[in-house]
C-alpha positions in Angstrom: 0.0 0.0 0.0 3.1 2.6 1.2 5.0 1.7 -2.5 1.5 2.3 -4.1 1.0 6.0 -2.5 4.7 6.7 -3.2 4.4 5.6 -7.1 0.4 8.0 -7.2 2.5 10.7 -5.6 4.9 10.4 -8.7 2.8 10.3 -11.3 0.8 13.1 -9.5 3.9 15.3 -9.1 4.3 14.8 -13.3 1.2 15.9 -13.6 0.8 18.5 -11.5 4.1 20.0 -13.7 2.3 19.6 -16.7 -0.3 21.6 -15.6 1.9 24.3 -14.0 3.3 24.8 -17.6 -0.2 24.5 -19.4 -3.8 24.6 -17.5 -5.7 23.7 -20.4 -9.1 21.7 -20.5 -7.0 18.4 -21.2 -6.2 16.3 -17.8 -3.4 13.9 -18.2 -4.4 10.7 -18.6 -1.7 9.5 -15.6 -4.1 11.6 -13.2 -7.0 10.4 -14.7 -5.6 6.5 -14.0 -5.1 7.7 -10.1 -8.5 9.4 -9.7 -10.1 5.7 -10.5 -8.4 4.4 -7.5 -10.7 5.9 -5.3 -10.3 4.5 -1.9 -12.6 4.8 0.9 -11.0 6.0 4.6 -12.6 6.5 8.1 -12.5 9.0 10.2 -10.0 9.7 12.9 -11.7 10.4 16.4 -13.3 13.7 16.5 -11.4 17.1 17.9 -11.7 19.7 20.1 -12.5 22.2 18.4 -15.9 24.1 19.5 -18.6 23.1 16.4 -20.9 26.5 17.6 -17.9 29.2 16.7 -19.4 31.8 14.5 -19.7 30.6 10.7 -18.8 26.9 9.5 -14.7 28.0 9.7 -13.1 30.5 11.5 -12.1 32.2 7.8 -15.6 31.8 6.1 -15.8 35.9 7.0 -19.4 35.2 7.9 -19.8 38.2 10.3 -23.0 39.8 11.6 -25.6 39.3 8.5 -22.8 38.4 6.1 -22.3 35.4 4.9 -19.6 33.8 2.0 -20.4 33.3 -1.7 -17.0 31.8 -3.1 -14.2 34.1 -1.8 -16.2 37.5 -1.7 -18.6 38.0 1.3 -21.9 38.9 0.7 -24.9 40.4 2.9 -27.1 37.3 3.9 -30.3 38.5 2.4 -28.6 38.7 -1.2 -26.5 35.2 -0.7 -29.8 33.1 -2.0 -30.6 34.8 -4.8 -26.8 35.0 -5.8 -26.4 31.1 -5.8 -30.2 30.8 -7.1 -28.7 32.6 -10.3 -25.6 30.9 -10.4 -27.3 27.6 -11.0 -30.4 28.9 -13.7 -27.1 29.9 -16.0 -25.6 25.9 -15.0 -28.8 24.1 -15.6 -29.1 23.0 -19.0 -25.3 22.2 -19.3 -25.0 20.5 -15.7 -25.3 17.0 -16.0 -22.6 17.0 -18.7 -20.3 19.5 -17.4 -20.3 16.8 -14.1 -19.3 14.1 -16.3 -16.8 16.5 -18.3 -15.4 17.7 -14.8 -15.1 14.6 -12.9 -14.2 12.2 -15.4 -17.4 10.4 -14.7 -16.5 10.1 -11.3 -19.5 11.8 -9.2 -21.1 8.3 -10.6 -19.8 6.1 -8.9 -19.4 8.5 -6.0 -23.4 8.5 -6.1 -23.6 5.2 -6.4 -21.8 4.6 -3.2 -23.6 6.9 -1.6 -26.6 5.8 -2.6 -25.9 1.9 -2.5 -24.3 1.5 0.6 -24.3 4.4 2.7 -28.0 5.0 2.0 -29.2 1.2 1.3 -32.7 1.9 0.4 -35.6 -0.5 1.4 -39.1 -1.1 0.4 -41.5 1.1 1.2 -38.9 4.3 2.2 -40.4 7.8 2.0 -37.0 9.8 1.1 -36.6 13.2 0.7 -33.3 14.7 -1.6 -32.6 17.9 -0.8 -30.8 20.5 -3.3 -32.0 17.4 -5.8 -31.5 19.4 -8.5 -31.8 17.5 -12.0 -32.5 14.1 -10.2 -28.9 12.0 -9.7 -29.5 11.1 -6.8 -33.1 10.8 -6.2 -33.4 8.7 -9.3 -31.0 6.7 -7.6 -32.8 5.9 -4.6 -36.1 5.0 -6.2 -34.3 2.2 -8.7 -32.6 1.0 -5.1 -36.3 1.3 -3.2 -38.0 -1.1 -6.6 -35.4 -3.6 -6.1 -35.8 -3.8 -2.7 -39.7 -3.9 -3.0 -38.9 -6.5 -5.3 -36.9 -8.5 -3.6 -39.4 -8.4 -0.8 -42.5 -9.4 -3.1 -40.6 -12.4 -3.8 -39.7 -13.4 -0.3 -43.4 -12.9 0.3 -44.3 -14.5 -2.9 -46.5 -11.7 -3.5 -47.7 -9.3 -5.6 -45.3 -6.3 -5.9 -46.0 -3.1 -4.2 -44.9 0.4 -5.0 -45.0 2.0 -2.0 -41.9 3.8 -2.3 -41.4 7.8 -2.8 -39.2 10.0 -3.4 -39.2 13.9 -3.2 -36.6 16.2 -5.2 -36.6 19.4 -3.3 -34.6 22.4 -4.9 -34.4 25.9 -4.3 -33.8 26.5 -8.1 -37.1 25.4 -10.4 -34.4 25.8 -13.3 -32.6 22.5 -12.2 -35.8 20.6 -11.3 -37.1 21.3 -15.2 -34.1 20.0 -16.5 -34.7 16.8 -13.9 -38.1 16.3 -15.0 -37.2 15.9 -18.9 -35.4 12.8 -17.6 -38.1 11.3 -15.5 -39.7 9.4 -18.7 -36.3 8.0 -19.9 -35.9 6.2 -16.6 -35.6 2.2 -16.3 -37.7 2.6 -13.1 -41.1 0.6 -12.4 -43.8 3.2 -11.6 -41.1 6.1 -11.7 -43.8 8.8 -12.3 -45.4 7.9 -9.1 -42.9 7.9 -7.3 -41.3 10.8 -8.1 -42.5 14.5 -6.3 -41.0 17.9 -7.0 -40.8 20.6 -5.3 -39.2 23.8 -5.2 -38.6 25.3 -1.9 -35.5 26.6 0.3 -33.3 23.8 2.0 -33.6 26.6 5.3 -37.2 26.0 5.5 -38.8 23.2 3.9 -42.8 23.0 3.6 -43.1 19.7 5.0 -44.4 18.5 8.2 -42.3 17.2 11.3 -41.0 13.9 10.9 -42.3 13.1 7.3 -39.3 11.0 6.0 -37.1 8.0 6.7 -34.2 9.1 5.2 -32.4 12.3 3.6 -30.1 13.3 1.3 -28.2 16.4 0.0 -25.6 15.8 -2.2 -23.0 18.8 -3.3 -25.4 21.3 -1.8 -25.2 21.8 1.7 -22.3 24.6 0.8 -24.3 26.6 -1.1 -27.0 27.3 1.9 -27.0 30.3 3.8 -27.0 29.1 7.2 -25.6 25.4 8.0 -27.1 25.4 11.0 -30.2 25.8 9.7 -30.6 23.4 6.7 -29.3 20.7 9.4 -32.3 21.6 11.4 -35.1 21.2 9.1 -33.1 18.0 8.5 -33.5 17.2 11.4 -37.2 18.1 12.1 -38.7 16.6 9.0 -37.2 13.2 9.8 -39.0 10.4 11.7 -37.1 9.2 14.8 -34.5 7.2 13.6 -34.3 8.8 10.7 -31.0 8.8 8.8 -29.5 11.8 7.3 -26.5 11.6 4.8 -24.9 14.5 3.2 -22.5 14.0 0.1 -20.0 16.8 -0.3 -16.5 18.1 -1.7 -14.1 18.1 1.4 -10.3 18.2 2.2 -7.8 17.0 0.2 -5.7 14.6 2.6 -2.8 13.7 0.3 -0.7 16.5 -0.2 0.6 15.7 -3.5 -3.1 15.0 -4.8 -3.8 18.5 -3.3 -1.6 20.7 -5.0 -2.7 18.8 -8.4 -6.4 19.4 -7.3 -6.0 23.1 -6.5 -4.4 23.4 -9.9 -7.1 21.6 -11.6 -10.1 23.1 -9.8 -9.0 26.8 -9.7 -7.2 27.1 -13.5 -8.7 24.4 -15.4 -12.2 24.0 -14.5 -13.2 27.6 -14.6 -11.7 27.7 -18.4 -14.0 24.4 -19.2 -17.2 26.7 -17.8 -16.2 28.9 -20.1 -15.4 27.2 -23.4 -18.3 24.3 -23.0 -20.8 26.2 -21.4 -19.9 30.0 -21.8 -20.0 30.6 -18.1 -16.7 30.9 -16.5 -17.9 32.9 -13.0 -20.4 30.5 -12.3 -18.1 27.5 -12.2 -14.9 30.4 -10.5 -18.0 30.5 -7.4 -18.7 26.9 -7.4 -14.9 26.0 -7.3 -14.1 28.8 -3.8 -17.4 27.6 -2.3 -15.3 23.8 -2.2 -12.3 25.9 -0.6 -14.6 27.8 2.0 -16.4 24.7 3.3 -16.0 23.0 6.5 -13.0 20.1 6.9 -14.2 16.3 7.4 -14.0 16.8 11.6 -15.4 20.1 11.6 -18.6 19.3 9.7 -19.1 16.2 11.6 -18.8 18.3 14.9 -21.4 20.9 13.3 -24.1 18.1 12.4 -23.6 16.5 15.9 -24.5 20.1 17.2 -28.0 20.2 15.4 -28.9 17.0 17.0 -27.8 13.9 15.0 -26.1 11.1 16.6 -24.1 8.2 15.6 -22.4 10.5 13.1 -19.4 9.5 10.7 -17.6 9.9 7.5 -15.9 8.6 4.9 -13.2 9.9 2.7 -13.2 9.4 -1.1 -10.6 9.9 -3.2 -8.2 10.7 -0.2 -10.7 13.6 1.1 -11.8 15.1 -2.9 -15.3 14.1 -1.4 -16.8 13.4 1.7 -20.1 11.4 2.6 -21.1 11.9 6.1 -24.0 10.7 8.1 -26.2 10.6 11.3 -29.2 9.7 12.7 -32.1 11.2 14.6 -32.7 9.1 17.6 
């Protein structure tokens, strides 16, 4: 395993010189090999630090009624309407520009999350918050049909769609484009299963404990207030609800990180620009990664709104993060 990192740290050094001399919309292909060995880490104990200080990190230069928005700080009452816009002008471009970006990687990355983090069952009433155009909530009702299945069989009975799933996003823009997919799906009974609705991830218009499970997947950083979208998390799930979150984290490998901060902040701005003609959209999206909370911190911030039994897991040595909790 120690010869293996010491060879990826190689090749990543190569390639992080290659992009030093030219950040063009080309990754290597040697990084590319690396980012397929994504390998999944647990978490180290959690520290000392005190998850109520003011703002998610100590630099987010949330102060008073201002709040971040990339690198700039912004008053809080314009900050949802800012990211609102961002992602009308993304919408129509950004289920490809994912695939472009990641190499296909947020796939699998969903699929974990999903699959085995997750592990849908019959019956489960899920909400996906920030669903946007439908990855992941499309996800979870394939996993719920198998599993109603699978349970019609051991019953040797008829099957029963009992299932749902909600898509909740602040942004109509991104539900539209999720919607145009719904009758392309290989999903029994997807129409019925599937609800949208467009609402704020700060207040949601559902009652108190109304799901099983929840999900927000690269979202939670573009909220206002952390504190409270964890909350209504919180409130809307039944007791023993289980809450998973699926974000961009820390970089843990050093090497890997100085490639990634290369890639992120030169090259993936310039794609925005040349594939979908938006290059500040995809310069806020990249500084909203750098101004999140680390691994420990966010774990200490969702066991201060109430969750317990949380943990994470690193993917892709810290590129992305899936943490998760339960209310009890």
């Amino acid at each position: 395993m120690l010869a293996g990192r010491t060879r990826a740290g190689g090749v990543l050094a190569g390639v992080a010189g290659s992009l030093v001399r030219a950040a063009d919309a080309r990754l290597p292909s040697l990084w590319a090999a690396r980012l397929l060995s994504t390998e999944a880490e647990e978490a180290t104990p959690v520290g000392s630090r005190d998850p109520r200080r003011p703002g998610p990190k100590a630099d987010d230069e949330e102060v008073g009624d201002s709040v971040s928005f990339g690198f700039s700080s912004v008053d809080r009452s314009e900050h949802k309407g800012l990211v609102k816009d961002v992602f009308e002008k993304v919408a129509p471009k950004y289920d490809a520009m994912n695939d472009f970006m990641s190499f296909f990687l947020h796939r699998h990355w969903k699929d974990r999350f999903v699959g085995i983090t997750l592990h849908p069952f019959a019956g489960q009433k899920h909400l996906d918050v920030a669903g946007g155009t439908g990855d992941v909530g499309f996800r979870v009702l394939r996993e719920i049909r198998r599993a109603e299945e699978a349970l019609a069989v051991r019953r040797n009975a008829e099957v029963e769609s009992a299932g749902e799933v909600c898509i909740c996003d602040i942004n109509g823009a991104m539900l539209e484009e999720g919607k145009k997919k719904v009758a392309g799906l290989d999903i029994r009974d997807a129409e019925r299963g599937l609800s949208w609705v467009e609402s704020d991830a700060e207040s949601l218009p559902f009652d108190d404990e109304s799901f099983d499970t929840y999900t927000i997947s690269f979202g939670i950083r573009n909220v206002s207030d952390i504190d409270a979208c964890l909350s209504e998390a919180r409130r809307v799930l039944k007791r023993g609800g289980h809450f998973c979150c699926l974000e961009f984290s820390q970089v843990n490998n050093e090497v890997l990180r100085q490639v990634y901060d290369l890639y992120s902040m030169n090259v993936i701005p310039y794609i925005g620009q040349a594939y979908a003609g938006d290059a500040h959209s995809y310069q806020y999206l990249v500084e909203s990664i750098r101004k999140f909370p680390d691994q420990e911190h966010f774990k200490e911030i969702i066991e201060a709104n109430g969750f317990r039994g949380v943990r994470y897991e690193n993917l892709l040595d810290g590129v992305v993060a899936i943490h998760s909790g339960f209310k009890l």
